[in-house]
C-alpha positions in Angstrom: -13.3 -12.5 46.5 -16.6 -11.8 45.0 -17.6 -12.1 41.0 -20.6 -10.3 39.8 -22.4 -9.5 36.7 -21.9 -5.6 35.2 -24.9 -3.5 35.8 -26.6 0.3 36.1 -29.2 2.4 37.5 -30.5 5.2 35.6 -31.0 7.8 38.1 -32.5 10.6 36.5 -36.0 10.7 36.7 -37.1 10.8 33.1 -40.0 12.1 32.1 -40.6 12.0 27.7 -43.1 14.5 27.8 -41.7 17.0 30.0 -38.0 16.0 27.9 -39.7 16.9 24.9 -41.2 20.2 26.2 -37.8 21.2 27.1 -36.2 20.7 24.0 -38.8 22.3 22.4 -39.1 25.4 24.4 -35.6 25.7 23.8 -35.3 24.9 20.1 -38.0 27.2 19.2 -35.7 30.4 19.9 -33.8 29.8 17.0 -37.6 30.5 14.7 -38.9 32.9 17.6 -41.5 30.6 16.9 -42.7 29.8 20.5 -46.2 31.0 19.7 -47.0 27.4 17.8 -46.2 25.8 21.0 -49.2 23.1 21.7 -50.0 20.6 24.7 -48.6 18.2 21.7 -46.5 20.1 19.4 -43.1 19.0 20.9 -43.2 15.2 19.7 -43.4 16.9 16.1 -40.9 19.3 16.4 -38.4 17.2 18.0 -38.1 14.7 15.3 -37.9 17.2 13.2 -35.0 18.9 14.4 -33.5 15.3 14.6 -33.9 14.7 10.8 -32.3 17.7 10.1 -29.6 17.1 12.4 -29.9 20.0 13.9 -28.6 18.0 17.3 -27.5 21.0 19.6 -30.4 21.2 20.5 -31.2 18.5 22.4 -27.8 19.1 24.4 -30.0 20.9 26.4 -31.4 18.2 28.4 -29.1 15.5 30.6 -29.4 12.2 31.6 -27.3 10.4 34.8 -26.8 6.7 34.9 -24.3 4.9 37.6 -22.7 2.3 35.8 -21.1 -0.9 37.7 -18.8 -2.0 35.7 -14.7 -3.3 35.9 -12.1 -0.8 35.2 -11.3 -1.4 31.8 -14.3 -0.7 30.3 -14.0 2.7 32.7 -11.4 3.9 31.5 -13.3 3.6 27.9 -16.5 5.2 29.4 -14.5 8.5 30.7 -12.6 8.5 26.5 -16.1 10.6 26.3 -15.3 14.2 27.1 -18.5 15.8 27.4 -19.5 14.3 30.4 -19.0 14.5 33.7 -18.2 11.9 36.0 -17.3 10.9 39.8 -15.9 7.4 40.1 -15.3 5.3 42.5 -11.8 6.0 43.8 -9.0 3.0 44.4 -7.5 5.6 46.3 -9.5 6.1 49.5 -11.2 2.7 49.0 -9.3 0.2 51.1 -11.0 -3.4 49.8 -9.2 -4.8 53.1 -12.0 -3.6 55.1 -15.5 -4.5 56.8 -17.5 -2.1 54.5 -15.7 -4.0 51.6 -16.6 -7.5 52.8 -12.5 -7.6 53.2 -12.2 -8.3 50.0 -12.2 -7.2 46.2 -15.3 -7.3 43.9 -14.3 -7.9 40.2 -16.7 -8.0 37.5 -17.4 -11.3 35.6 -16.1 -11.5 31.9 -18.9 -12.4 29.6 -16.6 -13.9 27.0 -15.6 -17.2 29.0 -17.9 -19.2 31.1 -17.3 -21.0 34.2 -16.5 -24.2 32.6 -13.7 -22.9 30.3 -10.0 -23.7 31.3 -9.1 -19.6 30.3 -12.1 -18.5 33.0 -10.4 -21.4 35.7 -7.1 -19.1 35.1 -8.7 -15.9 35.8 -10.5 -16.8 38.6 -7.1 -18.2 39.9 -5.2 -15.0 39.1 -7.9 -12.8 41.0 -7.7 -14.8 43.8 -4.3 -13.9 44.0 -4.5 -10.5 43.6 -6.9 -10.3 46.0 -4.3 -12.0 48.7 -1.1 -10.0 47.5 -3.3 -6.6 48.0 -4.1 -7.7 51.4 -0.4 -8.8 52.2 0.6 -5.6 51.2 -2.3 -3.7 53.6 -1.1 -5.6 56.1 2.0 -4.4 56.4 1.4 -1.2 56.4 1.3 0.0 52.9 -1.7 2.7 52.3 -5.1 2.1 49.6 -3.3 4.1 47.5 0.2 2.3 47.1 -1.9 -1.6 47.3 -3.8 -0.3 44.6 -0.9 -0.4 42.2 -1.6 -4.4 41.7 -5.3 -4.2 41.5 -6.3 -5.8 38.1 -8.5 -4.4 35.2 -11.7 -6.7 36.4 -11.8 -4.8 39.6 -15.1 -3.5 40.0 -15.9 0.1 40.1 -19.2 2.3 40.4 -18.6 5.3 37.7 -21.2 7.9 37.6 -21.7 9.5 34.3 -24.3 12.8 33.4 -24.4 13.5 29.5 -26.6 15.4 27.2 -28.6 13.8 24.8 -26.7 14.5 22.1 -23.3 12.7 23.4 -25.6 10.1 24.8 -26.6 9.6 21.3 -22.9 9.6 20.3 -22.5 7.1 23.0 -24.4 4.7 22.2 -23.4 4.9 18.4 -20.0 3.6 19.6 -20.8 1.6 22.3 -23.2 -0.9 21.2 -21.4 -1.0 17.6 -20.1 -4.8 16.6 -16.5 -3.1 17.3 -17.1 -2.7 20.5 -15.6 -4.2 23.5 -17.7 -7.3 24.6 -18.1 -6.2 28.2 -18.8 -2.7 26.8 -21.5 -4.0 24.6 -22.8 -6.2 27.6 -23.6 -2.9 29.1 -24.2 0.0 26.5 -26.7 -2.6 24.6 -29.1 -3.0 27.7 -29.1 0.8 28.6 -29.9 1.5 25.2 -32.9 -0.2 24.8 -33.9 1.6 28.4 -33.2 4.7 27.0 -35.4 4.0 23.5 -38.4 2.7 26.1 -38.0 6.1 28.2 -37.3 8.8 25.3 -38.1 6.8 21.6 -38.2 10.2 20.0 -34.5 10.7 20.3 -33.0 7.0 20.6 -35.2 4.7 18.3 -33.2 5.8 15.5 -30.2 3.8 16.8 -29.9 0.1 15.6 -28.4 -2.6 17.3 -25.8 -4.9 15.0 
């Protein structure tokens, strides 16, 4: 068995300036004011179409990020309709071999450390898990009957392309003191990405 930490990879190639152009290009149709278009109008015009929430526009631009992260906090990910996503599948992934390691990957819970009696348990249950799926491959049953006992800390890869404007929305939720802990552990740090990348559109969110 094998614990890591959650991660992601933006994989869009993000460029602010050219983002902004975009938007703009595209937000201007609604004036037919393209004429006032400048090598640095779009900074100006984007924020303000922001403060007057006039947000469909920036759906016009999209961002991908692969997220590793343990099923749970998946299946809160995909909760966000306008998106589209390709996950990694516990159907056709059989953990029982080479490419796999021959075993199961399961993401660390940021909530307990190492130390704690309540982390000792989980480790003990995974461990367990990980030997029942593997009893059950080896006699015969397919990926997609073992799976049935594969636990929520099961690590998954779960790319995910959004516009701006449900990014926004995303990260609203996400990194909100309500959220789920694991959740947070990853929404927070993408933020912060995304605020270095595009601040025009994102600096607007703060963290609790």
């Amino acid at each position: 068995m094998k614990v890591i930490k959650p991660t992601f990879i933006i994989e869009s190639l993000i460029d602010n300036d050219e983002f902004l152009k975009h938007i703009e290009k595209a937000g201007r149709t609604a004036y037919k004011s393209e004429d006032k278009i400048t090598e640095d109008s779009a900074l100006n015009f984007v924020k303000m179409i922001i403060n007057r929430g006039h947000l469909s526009v920036i759906e016009h631009t999209f961002v991908t990020v692969r997220i590793i992260c343990d099923r749970g906090i998946s299946h809160e990910i995909v909760r966000h309709r306008l998106a589209s996503y390709t996950q990694e599948s516990t159907r056709y992934c059989n953990y029982s071999k080479g490419k796999f390691g021959n075993e199961i990957t399961v993401i660390d819970p940021c909530f307990w450390n190492e130390e704690d009696e309540k982390y000792k348990i989980w480790a003990e249950a995974m461990r367990s898990i990980e030997y029942v799926y593997n009893q059950l491959i080896s006699l015969g049953a397919t990926a997609q009957e073992a799976r049935s006992v594969l636990p929520n800390s099961l690590k998954t890869e779960i790319v995910m392309t959004m516009n701006l404007r449900e990014w926004l929305h995303f990260f609203d939720l996400r990194t909100s003191k309500g959220a789920h802990p694991q959740m947070r552990e990853i929404a927070i740090p993408l933020l912060k990405e995304f605020q270095k990348r595009l601040p025009a559109i994102f600096s607007t969110i703060i963290i609790d």
